[in-house]
C-alpha positions in Angstrom: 0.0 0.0 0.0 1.0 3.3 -0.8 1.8 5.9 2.1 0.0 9.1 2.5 1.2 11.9 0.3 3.0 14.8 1.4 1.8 18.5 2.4 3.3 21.7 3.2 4.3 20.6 6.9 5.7 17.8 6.5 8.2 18.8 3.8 11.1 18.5 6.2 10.5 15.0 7.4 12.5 13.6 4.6 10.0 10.4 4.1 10.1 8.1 0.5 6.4 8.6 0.9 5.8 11.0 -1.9 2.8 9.5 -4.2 -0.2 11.2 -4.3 -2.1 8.4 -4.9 -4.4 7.5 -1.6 -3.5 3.6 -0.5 -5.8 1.1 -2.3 -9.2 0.3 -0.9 -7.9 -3.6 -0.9 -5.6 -2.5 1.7 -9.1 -2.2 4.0 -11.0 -5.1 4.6 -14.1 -6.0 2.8 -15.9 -7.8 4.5 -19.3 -9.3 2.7 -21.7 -7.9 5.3 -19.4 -4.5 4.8 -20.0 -4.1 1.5 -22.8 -1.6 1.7 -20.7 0.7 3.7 -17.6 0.0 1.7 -19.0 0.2 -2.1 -17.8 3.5 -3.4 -14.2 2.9 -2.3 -13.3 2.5 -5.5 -14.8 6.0 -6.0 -12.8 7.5 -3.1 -9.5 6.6 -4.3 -10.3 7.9 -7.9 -11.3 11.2 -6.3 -8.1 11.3 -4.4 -5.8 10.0 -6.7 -7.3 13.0 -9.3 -7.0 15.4 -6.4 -10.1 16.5 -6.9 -10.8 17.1 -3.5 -13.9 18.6 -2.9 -15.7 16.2 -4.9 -13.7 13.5 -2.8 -15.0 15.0 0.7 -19.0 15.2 -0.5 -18.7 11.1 -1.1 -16.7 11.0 1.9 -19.8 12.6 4.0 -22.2 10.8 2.0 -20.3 7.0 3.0 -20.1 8.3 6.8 -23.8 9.0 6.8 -25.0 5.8 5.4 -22.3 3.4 7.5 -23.2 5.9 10.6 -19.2 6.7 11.3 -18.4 3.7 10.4 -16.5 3.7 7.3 -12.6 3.0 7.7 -11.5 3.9 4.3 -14.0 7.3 3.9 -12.6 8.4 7.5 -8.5 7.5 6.5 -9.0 9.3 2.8 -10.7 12.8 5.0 -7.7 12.3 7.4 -5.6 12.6 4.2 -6.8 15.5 3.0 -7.3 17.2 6.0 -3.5 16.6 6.5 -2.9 18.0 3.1 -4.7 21.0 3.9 -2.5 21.3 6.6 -5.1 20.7 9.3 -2.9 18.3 11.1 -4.6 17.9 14.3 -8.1 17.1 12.4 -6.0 14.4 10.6 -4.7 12.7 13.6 -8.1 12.6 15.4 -9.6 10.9 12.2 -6.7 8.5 12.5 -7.3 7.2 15.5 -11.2 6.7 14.7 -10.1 4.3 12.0 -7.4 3.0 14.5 -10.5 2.1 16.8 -12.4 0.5 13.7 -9.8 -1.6 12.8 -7.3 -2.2 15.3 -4.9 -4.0 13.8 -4.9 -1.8 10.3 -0.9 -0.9 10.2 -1.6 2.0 7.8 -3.5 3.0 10.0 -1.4 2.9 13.0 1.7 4.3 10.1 -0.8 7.7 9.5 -1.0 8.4 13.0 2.2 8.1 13.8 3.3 10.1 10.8 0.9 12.3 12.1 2.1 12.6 15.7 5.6 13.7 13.8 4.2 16.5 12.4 2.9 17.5 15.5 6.5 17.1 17.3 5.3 14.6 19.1 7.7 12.8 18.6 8.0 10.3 21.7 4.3 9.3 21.3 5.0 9.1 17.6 7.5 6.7 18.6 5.8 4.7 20.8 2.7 4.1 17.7 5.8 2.9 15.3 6.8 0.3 17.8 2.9 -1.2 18.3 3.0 -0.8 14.1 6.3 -2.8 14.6 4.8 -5.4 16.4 2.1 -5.7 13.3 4.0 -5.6 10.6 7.3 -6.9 10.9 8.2 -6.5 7.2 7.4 -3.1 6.2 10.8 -1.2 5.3 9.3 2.0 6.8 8.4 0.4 10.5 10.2 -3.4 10.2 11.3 -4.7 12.8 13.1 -8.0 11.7 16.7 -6.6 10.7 14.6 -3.1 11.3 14.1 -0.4 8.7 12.4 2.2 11.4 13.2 5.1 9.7 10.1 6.7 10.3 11.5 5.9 13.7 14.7 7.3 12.8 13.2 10.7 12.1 11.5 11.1 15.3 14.9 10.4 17.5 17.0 12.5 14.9 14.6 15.2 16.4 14.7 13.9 20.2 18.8 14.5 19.6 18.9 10.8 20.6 21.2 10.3 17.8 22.8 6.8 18.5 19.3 5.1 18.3 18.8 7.4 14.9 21.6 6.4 13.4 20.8 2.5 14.6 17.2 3.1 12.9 18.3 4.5 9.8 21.0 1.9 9.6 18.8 -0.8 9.9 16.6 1.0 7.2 19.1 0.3 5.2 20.1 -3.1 5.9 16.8 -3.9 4.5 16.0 -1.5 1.7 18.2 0.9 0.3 16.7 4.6 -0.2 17.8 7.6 -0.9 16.0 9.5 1.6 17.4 7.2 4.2 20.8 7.7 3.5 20.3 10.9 3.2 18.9 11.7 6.8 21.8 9.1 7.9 24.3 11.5 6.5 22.5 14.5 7.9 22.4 13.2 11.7 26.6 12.4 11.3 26.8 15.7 9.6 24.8 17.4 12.7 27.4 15.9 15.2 29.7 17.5 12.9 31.4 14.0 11.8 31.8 14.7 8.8 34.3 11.9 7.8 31.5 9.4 8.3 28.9 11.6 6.7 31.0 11.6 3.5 31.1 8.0 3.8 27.4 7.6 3.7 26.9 9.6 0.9 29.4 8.1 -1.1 27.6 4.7 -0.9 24.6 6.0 -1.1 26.3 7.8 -4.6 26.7 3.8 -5.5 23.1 3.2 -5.2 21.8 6.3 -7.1 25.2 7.9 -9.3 22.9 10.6 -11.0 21.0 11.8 -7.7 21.9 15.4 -8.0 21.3 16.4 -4.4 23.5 13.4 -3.5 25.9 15.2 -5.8 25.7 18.4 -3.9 25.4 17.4 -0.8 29.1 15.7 -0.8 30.3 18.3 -2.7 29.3 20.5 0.0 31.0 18.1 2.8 34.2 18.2 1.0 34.0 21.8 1.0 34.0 21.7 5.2 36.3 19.6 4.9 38.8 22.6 2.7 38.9 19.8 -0.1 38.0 22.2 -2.9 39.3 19.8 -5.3 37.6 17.0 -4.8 34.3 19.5 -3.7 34.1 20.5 -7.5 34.2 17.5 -9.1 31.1 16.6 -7.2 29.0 19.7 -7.6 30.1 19.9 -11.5 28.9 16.4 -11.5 25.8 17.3 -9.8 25.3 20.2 -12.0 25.5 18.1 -15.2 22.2 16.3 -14.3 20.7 19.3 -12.5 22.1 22.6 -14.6 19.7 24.9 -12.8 19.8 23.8 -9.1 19.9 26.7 -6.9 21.9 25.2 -4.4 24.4 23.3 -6.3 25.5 26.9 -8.2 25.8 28.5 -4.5 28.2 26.0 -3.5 30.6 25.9 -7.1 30.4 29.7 -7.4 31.9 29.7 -3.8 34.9 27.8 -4.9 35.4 30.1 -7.8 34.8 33.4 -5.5 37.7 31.7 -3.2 39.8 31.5 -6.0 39.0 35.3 -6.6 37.0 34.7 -10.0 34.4 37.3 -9.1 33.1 37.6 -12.3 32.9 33.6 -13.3 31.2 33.3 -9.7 28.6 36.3 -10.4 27.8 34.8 -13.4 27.1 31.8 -11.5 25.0 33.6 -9.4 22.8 35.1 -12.1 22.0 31.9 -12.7 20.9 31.1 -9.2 19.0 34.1 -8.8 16.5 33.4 -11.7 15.6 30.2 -9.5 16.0 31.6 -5.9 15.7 35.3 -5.9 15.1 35.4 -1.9 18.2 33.3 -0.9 19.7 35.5 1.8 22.6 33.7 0.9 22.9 34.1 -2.6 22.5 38.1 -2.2 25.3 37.4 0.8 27.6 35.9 -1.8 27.0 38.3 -4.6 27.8 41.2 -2.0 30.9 39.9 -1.3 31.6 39.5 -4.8 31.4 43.1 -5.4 33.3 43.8 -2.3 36.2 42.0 -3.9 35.8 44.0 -6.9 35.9 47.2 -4.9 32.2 48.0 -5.4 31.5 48.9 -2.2 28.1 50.7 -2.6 26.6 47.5 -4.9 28.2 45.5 -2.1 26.6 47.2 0.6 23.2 47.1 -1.8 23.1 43.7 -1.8 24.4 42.5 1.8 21.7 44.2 3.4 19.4 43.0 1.2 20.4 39.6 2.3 20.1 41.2 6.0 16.7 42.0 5.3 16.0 38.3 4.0 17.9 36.2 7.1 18.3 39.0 9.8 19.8 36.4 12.2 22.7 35.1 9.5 25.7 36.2 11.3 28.4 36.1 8.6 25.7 38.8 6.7 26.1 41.3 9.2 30.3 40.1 10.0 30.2 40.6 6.1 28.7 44.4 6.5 31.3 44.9 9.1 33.9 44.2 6.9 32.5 46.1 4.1 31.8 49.4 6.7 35.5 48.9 8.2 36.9 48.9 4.8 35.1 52.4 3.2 35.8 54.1 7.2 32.4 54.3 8.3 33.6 53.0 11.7 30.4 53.7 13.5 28.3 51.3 11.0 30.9 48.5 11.4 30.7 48.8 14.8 27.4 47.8 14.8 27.3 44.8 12.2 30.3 43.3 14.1 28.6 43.9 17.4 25.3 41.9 16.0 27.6 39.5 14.5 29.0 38.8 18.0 25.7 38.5 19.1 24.9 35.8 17.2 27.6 34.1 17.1 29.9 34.4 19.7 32.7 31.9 19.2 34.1 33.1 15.8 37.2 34.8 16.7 37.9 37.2 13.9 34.5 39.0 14.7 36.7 40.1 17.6 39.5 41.2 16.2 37.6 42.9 13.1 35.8 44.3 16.3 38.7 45.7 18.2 40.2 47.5 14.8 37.5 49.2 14.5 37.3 50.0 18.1 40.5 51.7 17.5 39.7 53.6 14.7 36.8 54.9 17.1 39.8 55.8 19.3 38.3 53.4 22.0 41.4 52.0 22.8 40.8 50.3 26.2 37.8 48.3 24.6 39.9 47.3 21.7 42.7 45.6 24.2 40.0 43.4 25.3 38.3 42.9 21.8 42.0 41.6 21.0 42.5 39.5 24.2 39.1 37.9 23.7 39.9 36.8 20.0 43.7 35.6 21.1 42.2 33.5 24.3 39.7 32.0 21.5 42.2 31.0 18.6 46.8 31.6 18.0 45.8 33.1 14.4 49.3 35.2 14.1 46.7 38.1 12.6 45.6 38.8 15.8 48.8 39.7 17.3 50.1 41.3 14.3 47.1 43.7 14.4 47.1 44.2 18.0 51.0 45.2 18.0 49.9 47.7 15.5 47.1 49.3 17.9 49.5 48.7 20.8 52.2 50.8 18.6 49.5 53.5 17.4 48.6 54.2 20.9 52.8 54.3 22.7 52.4 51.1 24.4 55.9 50.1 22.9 56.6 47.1 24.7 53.4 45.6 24.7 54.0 46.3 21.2 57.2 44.1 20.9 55.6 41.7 23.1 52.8 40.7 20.5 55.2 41.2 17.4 57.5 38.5 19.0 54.4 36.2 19.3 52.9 37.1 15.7 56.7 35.9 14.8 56.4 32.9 16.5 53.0 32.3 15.7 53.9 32.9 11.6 56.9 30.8 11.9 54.7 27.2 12.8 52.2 27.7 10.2 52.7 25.3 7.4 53.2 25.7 3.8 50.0 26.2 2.5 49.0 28.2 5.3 52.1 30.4 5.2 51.2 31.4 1.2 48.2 32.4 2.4 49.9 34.3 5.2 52.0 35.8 2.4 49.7 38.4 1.2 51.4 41.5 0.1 49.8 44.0 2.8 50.8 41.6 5.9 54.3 41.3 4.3 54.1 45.2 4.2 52.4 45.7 7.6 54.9 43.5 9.0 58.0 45.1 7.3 56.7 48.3 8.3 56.6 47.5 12.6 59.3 45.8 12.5 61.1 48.6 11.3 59.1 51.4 14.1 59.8 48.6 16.5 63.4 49.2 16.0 63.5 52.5 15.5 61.6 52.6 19.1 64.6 51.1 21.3 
């Protein structure tokens, strides 16, 4: 039997259970002296399945009235559409009134769980699958013999019980491959921010289904975490070879390309992307930063607030506007994005040190000290002290100065290769030719 069809809530649960076709009415039983109550069935599934339902409904009412409540299939095809309508608490009542017809009915038992899930119910929802469990030992959804569970799966992912998720969707597995399922597995290894083992998933599940786009993307994007940009473009040019237009999958290569300062390869990228998701806050976050590396500060301001205005609680858009403010002097403004950027995240280091330059320029030089201390108790980045040696030097605290110059040396001399050409940008070579010099001239 078919499972119920999606609607607007449930988009995020991930389930295979995408038909819109109703389950069959030989899923119910028939029994001979049911058939009264049971003979336009047929009817209800052909209403459903057209989506046609208003028409579907009126037969609906008109089986109920001649059965007196009693019609399993007629009450399970309202819950359906009720659910679809996104009347989700309606659906699971009518649920259980078929439950209580037929006991022993697993779709049944499968709808209200399903529909406890959308509720984020998600421990009762758990407690249905495993009586559903008990009744159908076979299903890949709900088994229980070598266990599937991954309706089961989804409800712990959301508990944050994620040993038992990962078991469920493992098990899901172990008996039917499915995208979906692999694809939640990944997500839950991804969430713990183990993202060795997501890869892994994905790249089996890439054995299963070799064209799945989003499969494609979503590794691509993992490899990318992981600062394997190589290997991260090969997957989302693959992915964009079966899916030219995806949104997401042109986000993520235009990225690489902006990294490798292409600006105008990546915004053409992003032209692309925009016909499809003109309200991606990150898409309009990308395309600022674009222009900011074309020294277009006013588009780049244009569009980074625009992606404020679409995601006000994105972080790296306001750290962004920060940067962008810092950069054309408008200290005050920068002030503030960094300052909201702090506030929204408060463990990425740089904010602070972005922060404390900017305090400086505001000729807060107390409050910049402390920006720099926070940053430097946080991470060793050798920018922080070669920064703060600056301010330290701007301001006649010469010692201090020497102090963090010695440790920015230190600091620069550990990094490795590929770091170190990174380190080797013309300005910090300059910056750092330039104090050691004062530094000297200073003794």
């Amino acid at each position: 039997m078919a499972s119920a069809p999606n609607n607007g809530a449930a988009s995020a649960e991930g389930q295979a259970s995408k038909s819109s076709r109703a389950p069959p009415p030989g899923g119910f039983s028939l029994r001979s002296q049911a058939q009264t109550r049971e003979k336009k069935n047929w009817l209800l599934n052909l209403l459903y399945v057209r989506q046609e339902f208003k028409e579907c409904l009126e037969v609906v009412e008109e089986q109920l009235r001649e059965s007196n409540g009693m019609c399993e299939y007629a009450i399970y095809v309202k819950a359906l559409i009720r659910r679809q309508e996104g009347q989700v608490q309606e659906s699971l009542q009518l649920f259980q009134a078929a439950t209580c017809i037929n006991p022993r009915n697993v779709h049944n038992l499968k709808q209200v769980g399903r529909s406890l899930y959308l509720l984020g119910k998600h421990g009762a929802a758990i407690e249905v699958y495993d009586e559903a469990q008990r009744l159908s030992p076979d299903d890949w959804e709900i088994s229980r013999h070598g266990g599937g569970w991954h309706n089961k799966g989804l409800c712990h992912m959301y508990l944050r019980q994620y040993e038992n998720c990962v078991d469920c969707f493992t098990k899901a597995n172990a008996i039917q491959r499915h995208d979906v399922t692999f694809m939640q597995l990944g997500k839950v290894f991804a969430v713990q921010e183990d993202y060795k083992s997501a890869i892994d998933v994905y790249t089996e599940a890439l054995e299963f289904s070799p064209e799945n786009a989003e499969l494609l993307t979503t590794l691509g994007i993992l490899y990318l975490r992981e600062r394997d940009n190589m290997k991260a473009f090969e997957y989302l040019g693959n992915a964009l070879t079966h899916d030219p237009k995806n949104a997401k999958t042109i986000l993520a290569a235009g990225s690489i390309i902006q990294d490798h300062s292409d600006m105008d390869v990546a915004l053409v990228k992003y032209r692309v992307a925009a016909v499809q998701t003109p309200n991606s806050a990150q898409l309009w976050n990308n395309v600022g930063m674009c222009f900011f590396g074309k020294t277009k500060y006013v588009a780049a301001i244009a569009c980074l607030k625009r992606a404020l205005y679409l995601d006000p609680f994105e972080w790296i858009i306001s750290y962004n506007l920060g940067l962008v403010h810092l950069s054309t002097g408008q200290y005050a403004s920068a002030f503030h994005f960094f300052s909201a950027s702090i506030n929204l995240k408060p463990d990425w280091p740089s904010s602070y040190m972005y922060l404390a330059i900017t305090l400086s320029r505001l000729e807060d030089f107390a409050n910049a000290c402390s920006a720099y201390e926070k940053a430097i108790d946080m991470d060793t980045d050798h920018m922080f002290h070669l920064n703060f040696a600056i301010t330290l030097l701007n301001n006649g605290d010469t010692v201090e100065a020497r102090n963090q110059f010695a440790l920015f040396e230190t600091a620069f001399s550990q990094l490795d290769e590929e770091q170190r050409q990174k380190g080797a940008d013309p300005e910090v070579q300059e910056q750092r030719q330039l104090l050691q010099g004062l530094l000297s001239a200073a003794k």
